[in-house]
C-alpha positions as a LaTeX table, in Angstrom:
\begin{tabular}{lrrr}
\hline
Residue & $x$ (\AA) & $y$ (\AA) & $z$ (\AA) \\
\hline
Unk1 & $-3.20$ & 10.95 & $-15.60$ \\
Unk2 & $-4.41$ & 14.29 & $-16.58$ \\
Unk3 & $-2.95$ & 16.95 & $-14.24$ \\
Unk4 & $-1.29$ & 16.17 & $-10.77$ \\
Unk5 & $-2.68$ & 18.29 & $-7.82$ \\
Unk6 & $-3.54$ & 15.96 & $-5.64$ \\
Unk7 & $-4.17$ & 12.39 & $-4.83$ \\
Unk8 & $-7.80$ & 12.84 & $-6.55$ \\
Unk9 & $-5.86$ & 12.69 & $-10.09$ \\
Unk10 & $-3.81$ & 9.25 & $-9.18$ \\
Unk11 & $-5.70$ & 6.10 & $-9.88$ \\
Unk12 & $-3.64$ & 3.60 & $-7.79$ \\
Unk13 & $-1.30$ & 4.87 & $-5.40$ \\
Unk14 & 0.89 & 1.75 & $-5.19$ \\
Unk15 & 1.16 & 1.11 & $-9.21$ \\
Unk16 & 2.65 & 4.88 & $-9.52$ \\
Unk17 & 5.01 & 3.94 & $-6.24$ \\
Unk18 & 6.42 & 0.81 & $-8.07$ \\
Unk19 & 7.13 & 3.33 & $-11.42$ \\
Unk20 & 8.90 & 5.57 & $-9.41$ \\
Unk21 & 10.74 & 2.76 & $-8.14$ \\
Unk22 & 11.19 & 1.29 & $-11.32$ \\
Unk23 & 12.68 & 4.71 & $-12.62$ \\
Unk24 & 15.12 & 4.94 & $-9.50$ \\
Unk25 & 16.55 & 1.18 & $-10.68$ \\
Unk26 & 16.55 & 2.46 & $-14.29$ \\
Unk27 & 16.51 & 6.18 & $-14.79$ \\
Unk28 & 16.39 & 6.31 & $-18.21$ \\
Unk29 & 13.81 & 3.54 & $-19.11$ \\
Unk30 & 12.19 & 6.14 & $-20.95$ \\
Unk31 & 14.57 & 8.62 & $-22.26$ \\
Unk32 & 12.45 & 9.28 & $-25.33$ \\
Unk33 & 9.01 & 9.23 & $-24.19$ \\
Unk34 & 9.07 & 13.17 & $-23.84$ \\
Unk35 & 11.20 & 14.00 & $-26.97$ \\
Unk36 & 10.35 & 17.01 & $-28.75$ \\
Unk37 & 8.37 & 18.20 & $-25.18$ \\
Unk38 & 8.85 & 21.02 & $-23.57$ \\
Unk39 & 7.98 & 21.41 & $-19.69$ \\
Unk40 & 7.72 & 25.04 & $-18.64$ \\
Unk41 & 8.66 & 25.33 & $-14.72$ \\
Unk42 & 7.10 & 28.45 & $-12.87$ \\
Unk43 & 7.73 & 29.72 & $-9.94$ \\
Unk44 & 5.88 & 32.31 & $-7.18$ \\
Unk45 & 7.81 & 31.45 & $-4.46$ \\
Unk46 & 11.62 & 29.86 & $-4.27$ \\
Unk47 & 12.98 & 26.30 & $-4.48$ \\
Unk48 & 15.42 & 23.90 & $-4.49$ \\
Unk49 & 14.73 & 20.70 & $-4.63$ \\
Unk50 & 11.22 & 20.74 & $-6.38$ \\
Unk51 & 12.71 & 22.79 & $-8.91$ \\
Unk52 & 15.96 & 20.71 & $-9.27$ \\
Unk53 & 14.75 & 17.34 & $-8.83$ \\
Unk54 & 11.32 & 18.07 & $-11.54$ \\
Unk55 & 14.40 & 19.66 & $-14.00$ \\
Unk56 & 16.54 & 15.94 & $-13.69$ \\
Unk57 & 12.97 & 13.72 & $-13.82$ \\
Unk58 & 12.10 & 15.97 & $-16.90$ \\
Unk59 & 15.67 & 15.40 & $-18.83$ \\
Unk60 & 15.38 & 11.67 & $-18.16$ \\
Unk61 & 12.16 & 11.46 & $-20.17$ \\
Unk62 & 13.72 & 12.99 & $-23.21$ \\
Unk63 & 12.32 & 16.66 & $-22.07$ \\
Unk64 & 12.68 & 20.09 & $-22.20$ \\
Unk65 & 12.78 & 22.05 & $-19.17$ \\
Unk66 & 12.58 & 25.70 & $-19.29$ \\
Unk67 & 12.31 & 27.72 & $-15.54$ \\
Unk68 & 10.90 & 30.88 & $-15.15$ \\
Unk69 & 10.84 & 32.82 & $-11.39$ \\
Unk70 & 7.60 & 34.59 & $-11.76$ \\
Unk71 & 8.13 & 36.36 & $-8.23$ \\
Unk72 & 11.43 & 37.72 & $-9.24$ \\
Unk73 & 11.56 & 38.15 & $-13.38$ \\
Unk74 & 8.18 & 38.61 & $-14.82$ \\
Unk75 & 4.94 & 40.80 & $-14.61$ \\
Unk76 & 2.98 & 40.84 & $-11.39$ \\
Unk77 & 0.38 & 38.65 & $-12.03$ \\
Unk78 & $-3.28$ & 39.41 & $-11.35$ \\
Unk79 & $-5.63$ & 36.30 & $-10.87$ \\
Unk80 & $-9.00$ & 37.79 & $-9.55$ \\
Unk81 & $-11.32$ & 37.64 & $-12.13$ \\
Unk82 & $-13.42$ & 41.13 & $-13.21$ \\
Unk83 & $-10.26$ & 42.83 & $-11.41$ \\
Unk84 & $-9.71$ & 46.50 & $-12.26$ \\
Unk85 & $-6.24$ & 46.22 & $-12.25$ \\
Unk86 & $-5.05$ & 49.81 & $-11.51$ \\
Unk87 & $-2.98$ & 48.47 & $-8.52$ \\
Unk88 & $-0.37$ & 46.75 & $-8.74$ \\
Unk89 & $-0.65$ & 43.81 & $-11.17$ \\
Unk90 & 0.71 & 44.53 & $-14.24$ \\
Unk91 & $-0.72$ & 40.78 & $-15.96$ \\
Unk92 & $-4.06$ & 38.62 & $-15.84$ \\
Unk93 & $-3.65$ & 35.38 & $-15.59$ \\
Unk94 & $-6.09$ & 35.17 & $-18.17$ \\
Unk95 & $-3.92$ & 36.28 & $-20.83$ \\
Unk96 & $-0.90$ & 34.64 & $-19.19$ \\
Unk97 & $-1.54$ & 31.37 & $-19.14$ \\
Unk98 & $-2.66$ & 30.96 & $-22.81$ \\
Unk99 & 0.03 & 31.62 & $-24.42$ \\
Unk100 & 2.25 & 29.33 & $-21.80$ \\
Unk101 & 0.18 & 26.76 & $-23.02$ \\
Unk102 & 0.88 & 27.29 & $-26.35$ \\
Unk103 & 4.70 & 27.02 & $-25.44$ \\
Unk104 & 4.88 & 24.36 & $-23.20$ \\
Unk105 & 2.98 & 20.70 & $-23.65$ \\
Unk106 & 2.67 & 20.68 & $-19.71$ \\
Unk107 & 2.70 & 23.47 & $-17.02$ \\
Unk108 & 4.84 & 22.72 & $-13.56$ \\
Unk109 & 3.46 & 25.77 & $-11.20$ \\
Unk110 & 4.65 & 26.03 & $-7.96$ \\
Unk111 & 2.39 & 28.96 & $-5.44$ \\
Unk112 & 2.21 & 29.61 & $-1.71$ \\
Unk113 & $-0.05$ & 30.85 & 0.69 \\
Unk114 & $-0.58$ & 34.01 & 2.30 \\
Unk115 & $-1.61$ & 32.98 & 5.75 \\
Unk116 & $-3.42$ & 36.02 & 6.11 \\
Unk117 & $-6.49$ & 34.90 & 4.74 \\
Unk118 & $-7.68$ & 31.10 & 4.68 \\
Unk119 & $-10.59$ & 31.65 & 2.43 \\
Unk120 & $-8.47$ & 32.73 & $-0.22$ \\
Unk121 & $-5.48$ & 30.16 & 0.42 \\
Unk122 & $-8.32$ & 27.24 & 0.86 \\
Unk123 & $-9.96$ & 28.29 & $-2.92$ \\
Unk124 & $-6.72$ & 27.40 & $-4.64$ \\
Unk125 & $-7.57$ & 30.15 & $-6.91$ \\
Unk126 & $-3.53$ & 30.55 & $-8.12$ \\
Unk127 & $-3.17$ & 27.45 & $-8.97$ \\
Unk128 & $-6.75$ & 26.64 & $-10.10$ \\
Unk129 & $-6.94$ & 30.03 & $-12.99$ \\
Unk130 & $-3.72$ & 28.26 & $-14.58$ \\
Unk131 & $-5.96$ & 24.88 & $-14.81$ \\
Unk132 & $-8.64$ & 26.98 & $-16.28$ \\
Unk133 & $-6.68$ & 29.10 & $-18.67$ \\
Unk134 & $-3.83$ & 27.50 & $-19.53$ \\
Unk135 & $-4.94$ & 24.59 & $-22.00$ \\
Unk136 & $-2.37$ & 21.93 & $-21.34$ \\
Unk137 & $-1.76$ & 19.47 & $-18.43$ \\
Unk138 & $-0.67$ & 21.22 & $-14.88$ \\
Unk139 & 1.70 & 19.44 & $-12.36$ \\
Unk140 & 1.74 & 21.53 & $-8.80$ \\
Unk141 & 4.65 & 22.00 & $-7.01$ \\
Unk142 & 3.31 & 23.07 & $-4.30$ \\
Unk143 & 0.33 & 24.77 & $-4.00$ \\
Unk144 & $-1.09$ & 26.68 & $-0.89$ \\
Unk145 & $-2.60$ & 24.21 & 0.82 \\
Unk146 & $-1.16$ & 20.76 & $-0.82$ \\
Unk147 & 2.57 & 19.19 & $-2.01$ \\
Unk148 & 1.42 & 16.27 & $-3.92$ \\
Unk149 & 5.16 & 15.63 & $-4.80$ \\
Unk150 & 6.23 & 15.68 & $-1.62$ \\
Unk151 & 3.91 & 13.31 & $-0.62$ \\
Unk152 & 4.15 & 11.15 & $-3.20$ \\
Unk153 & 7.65 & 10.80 & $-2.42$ \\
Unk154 & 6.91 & 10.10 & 1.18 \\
Unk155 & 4.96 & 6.88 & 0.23 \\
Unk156 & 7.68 & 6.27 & $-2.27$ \\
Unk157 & 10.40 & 6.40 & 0.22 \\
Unk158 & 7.93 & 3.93 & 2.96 \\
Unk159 & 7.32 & 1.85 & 0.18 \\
Unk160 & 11.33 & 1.33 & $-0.29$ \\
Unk161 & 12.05 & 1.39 & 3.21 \\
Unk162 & 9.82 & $-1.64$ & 4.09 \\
Unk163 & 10.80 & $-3.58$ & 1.09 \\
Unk164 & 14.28 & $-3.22$ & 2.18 \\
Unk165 & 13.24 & $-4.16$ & 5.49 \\
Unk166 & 9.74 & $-5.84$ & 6.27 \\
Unk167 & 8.35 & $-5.41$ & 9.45 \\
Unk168 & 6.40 & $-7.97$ & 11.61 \\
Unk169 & 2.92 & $-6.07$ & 11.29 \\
Unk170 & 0.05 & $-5.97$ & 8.90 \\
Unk171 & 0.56 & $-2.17$ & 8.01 \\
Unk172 & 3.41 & $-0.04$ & 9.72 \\
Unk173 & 2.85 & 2.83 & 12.09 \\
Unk174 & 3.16 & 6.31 & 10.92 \\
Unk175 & 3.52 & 9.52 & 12.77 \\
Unk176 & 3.04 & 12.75 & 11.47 \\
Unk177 & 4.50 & 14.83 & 14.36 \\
Unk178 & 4.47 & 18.98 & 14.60 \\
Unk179 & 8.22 & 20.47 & 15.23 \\
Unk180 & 8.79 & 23.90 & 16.67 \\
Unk181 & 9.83 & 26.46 & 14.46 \\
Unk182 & 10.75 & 30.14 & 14.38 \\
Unk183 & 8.19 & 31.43 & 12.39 \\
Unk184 & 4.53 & 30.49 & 10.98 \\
Unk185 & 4.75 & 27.95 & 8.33 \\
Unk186 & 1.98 & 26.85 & 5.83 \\
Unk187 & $-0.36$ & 23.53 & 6.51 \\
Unk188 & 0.84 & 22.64 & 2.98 \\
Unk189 & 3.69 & 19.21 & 3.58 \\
Unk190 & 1.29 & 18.13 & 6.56 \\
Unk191 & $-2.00$ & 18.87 & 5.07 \\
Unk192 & $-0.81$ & 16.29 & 1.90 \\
Unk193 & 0.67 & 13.81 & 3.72 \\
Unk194 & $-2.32$ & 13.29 & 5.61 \\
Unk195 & $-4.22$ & 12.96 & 2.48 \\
Unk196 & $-1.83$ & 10.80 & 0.87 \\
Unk197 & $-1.18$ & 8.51 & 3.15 \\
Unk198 & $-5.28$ & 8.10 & 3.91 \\
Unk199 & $-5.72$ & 7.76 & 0.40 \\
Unk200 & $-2.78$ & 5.00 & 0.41 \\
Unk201 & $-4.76$ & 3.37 & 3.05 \\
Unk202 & $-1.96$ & 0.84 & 4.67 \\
Unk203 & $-0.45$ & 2.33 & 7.71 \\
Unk204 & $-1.69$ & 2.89 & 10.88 \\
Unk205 & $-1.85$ & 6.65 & 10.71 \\
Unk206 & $-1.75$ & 8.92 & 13.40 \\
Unk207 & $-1.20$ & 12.46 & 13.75 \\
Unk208 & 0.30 & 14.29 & 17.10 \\
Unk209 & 0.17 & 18.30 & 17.43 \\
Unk210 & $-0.31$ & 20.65 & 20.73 \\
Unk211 & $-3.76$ & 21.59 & 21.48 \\
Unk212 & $-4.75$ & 24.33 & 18.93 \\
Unk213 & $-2.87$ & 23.12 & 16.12 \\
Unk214 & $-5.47$ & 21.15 & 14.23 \\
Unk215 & $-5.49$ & 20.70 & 10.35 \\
Unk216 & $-8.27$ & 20.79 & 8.07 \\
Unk217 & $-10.67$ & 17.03 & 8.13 \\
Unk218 & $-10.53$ & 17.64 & 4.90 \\
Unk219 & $-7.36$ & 16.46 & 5.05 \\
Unk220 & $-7.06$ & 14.04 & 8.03 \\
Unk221 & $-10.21$ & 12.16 & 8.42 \\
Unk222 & $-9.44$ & 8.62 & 8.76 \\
Unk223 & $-6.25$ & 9.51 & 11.06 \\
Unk224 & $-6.11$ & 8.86 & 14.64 \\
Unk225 & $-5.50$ & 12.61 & 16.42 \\
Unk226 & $-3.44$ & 12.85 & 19.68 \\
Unk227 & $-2.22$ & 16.07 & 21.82 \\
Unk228 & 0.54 & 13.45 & 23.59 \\
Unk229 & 3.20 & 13.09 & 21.30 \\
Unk230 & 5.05 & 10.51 & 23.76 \\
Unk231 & 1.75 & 7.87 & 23.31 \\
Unk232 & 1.91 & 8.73 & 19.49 \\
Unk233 & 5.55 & 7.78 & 18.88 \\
Unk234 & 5.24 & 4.29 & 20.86 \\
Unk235 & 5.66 & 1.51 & 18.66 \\
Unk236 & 6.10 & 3.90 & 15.22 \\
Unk237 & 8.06 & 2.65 & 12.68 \\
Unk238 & 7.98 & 6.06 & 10.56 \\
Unk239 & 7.68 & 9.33 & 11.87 \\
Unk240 & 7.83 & 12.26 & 9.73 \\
Unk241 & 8.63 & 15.65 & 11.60 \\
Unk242 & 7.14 & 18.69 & 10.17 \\
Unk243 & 5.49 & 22.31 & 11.73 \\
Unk244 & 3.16 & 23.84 & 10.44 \\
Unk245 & 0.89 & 27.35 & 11.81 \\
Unk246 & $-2.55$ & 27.46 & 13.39 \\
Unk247 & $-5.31$ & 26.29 & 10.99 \\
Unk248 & $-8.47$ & 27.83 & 12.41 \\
Unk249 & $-6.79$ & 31.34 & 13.81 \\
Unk250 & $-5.52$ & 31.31 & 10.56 \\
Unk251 & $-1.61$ & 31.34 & 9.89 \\
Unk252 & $-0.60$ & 31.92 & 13.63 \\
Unk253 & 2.09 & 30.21 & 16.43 \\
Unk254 & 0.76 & 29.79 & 19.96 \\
Unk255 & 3.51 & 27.83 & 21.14 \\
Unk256 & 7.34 & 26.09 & 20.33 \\
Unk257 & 7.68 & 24.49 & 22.79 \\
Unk258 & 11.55 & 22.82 & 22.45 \\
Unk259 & 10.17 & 19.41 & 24.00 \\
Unk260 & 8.43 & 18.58 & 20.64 \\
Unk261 & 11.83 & 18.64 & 19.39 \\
Unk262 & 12.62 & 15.29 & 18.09 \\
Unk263 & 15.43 & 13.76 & 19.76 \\
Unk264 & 17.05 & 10.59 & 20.13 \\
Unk265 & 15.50 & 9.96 & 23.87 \\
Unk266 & 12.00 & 10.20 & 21.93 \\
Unk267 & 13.10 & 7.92 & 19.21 \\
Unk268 & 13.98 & 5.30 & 21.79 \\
Unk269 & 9.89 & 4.92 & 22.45 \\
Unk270 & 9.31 & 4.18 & 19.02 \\
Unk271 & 10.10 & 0.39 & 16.99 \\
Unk272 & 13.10 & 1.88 & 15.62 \\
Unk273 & 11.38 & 4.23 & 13.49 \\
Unk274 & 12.74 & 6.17 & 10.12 \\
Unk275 & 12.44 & 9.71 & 10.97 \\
Unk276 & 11.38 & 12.27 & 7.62 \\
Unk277 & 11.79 & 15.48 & 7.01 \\
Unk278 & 10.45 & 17.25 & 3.63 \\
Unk279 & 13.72 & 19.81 & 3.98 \\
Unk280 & 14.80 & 22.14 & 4.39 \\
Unk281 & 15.20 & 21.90 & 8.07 \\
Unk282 & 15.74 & 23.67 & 10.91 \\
Unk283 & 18.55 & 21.80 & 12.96 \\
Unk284 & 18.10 & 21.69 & 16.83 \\
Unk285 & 15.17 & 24.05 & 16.73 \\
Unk286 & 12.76 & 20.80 & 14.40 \\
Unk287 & 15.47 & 17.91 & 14.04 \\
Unk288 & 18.14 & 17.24 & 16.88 \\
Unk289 & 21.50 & 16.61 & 15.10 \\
Unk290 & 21.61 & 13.32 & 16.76 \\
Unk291 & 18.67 & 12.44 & 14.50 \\
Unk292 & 19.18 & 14.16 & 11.18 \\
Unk293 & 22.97 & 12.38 & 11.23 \\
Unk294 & 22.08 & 9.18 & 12.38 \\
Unk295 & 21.30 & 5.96 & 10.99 \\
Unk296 & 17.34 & 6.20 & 11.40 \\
Unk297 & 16.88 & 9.09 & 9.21 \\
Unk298 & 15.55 & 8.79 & 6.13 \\
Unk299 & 15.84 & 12.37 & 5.28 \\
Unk300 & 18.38 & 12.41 & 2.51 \\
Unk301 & 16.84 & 9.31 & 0.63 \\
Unk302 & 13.50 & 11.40 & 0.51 \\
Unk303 & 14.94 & 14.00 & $-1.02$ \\
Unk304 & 16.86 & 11.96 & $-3.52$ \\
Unk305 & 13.29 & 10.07 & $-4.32$ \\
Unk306 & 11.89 & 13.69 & $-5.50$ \\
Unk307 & 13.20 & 12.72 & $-9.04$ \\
Unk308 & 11.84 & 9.68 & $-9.03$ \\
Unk309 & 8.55 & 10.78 & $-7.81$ \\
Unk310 & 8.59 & 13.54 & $-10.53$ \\
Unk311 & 9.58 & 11.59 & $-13.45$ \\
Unk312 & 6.84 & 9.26 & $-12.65$ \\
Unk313 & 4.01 & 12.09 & $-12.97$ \\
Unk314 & 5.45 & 13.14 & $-15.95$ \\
Unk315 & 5.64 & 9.81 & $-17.55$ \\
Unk316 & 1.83 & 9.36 & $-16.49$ \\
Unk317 & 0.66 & 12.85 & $-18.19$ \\
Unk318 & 2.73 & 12.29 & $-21.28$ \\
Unk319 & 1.52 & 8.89 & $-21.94$ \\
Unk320 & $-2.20$ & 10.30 & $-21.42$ \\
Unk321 & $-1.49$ & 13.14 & $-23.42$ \\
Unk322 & 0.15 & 11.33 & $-26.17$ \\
\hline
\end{tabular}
């Protein structure tokens, strides 16, 4: 592996799954494959367990981790290029991102969108001028459209969940369900597990959102798209909750509408089903309590498989990268 951005830079899904796994048996299978590495950690927008969980996968492999919280203690960075910066950017990214590649062996950036404009959120451009200028291997952390991470962690925590427990069908059902919320949130967690989980190719994938609230093809081609969440849920074995803002009026909330809520009364149409949650979570107004504390939620084991997700990409791009 190169870079990690998406799942275009994974060859086989299912071999990095089993690493991951591996890694989670035995963390520390590799504790000197990153010695004398360094992996620099930045940050536009804030995080816990991205940051936290990339630090621990990091350390495991024998490396270096150094964060640094762009948004909050360095220069405002400017990423147009041919920009007359006599605004407020103090910093291209042009001369920025050189000379972080020439202290770090790999680059961990984590951006976010706007949702004012989808043009400019859609080109990537943040995350694409460190790719460009940067000279050494980039891992996102989110971007503003995708969290490969996330996602990979999803399949990761399926993956575990069904080899635990096998189920009587030839692939499982998953649900990718929108939540209310209290305020517009980015397409990012539900545009990538869409394309992860399409990519992955064994589930029966479907995808259940009120009328208006359609993602990107780009993303969910190959899903099967439903406005009635009740005929969605029947017969799921996974359903992962997550909202996300209008996609074509850009970056807007036309309804919350409490009954999307998931509850235990839903959960009852579905085979049992683990319920996800990327995190951090809105309790009652998302996740019912019922749900988040019970026994089908898979919540906290997601968030645990972050490290193992992590350490996994950075075994891949260290081993490429000598």
């Amino acid at each position: 592996m190169k870079q990690f951005l998406s799942t275009k830079d994974v060859a086989n899904i299912n071999a990095i799954v089993q690493q991951a796994l591996q890694y989670k048996a035995n963390p520390l299978a590799d504790q000197h494959l990153g010695d004398n590495k360094r992996i620099g950690l930045l940050f536009l927008n804030p995080s816990l367990r991205t940051r936290l969980s990339t630090q621990v996968a990091a350390r495991n492999l024998g490396m270096e981790a150094v964060v640094f919280n762009v948004d909050k203690e360095g220069w405002a960075l400017e990423f147009e290029e041919g920009a007359i910066m006599s605004g407020n950017t103090v910093e291209h990214v042009k001369d920025a991102a050189p000379v972080l590649g020439q202290y770090f062996d790999i680059l961990a950036i984590r951006t976010f969108p706007s949702l004012k404009n989808r043009e400019d959120d859609y080109s990537e451009m943040f995350i694409n001028q460190f790719v460009k200028y940067a000279g050494v291997p980039v891992v996102s952390l989110e971007s503003a459209t995708l969290h490969p991470l996330q996602s990979l962690t999803d399949i990761i925590s399926i993956q575990e969940s069904l080899q635990a427990k096998p189920i009587q069908k030839a692939k499982p059902r998953v649900v990718l369900t929108w939540a209310p919320h209290v305020k517009p949130l980015p397409q990012c967690v539900a545009n990538s597990f869409a394309q992860w989980i399409n990519a992955w190719g064994e589930a029966d994938f479907v995808i259940t959102h009120p009328a208006d609230y359609e993602l990107s093809e780009e993303f969910t081609k190959g899903a099967s798209i439903t406005h009635d969440q009740d005929a969605a849920l029947k017969d799921a074995d996974f359903v992962y909750v997550k909202n996300w803002s209008t996609f074509h009026d850009y970056g807007k909330v036309y309804e919350n509408d409490p009954a999307w809520m998931m509850t235990n009364e839903k959960l009852a149409l579905t085979n049992q089903a683990k319920v996800m949650h990327c995190l951090p979570v809105r309790r009652n107004v998302e996740l019912s309590d019922e749900i988040l504390d019970g026994p089908n939620s898979l919540v906290t084991t997601q968030a645990g498989n972050r490290v193992w997700a992590a350490q996994a990409v950075l075994a891949s791009i260290l081993r490429n990268n000598g």
